[in-house]
C-alpha positions as CSV (number, residue, x, y, z in Angstrom):
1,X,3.7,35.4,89.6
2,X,3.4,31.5,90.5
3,X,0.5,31.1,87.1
4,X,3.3,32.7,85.4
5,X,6.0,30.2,86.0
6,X,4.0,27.4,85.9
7,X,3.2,27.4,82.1
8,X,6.9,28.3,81.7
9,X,8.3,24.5,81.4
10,X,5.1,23.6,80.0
11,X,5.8,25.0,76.7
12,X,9.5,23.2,76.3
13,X,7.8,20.0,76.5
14,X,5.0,21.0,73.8
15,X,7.9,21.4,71.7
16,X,9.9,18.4,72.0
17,X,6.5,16.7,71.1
18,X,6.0,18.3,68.0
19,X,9.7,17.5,66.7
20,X,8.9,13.6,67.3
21,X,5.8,14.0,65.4
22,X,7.5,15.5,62.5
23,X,10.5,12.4,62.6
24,X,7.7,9.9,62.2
25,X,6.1,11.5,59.2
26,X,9.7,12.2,57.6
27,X,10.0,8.1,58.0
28,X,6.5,7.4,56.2
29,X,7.5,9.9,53.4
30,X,10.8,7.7,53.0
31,X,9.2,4.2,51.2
32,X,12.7,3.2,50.7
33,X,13.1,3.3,55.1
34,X,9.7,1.6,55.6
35,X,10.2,-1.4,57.3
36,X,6.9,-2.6,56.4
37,X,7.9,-2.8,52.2
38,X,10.8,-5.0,53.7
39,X,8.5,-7.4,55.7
40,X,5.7,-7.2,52.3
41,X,4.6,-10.8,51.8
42,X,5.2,-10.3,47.8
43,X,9.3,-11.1,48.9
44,X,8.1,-14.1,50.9
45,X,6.1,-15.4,48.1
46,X,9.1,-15.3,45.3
47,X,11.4,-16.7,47.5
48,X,8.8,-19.7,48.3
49,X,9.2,-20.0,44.5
């Protein structure tokens, strides 16, 4: 009975894992919320202009 229970509260945590790993790949699909097109050195070279 104790195996039993211990595996229990491991599978919750699993989960919650796999849900952050699916935010993160919902932010890379969104170009528009990248931060890394907002920090792209093409802005900082017009604006040196």
């Amino acid at each position: 009975h104790a195996p039993v229970y211990v595996p229990e509260p491991q599978h919750p945590e699993y989960h919650a894992t796999s849900h952050d790993d699916i935010q993160a790949k919902n932010d890379d699909d969104d170009p528009e919320e990248d931060p890394s097109k907002e920090h792209e050195p093409e802005d900082d070279d017009g604006d040196l202009e």
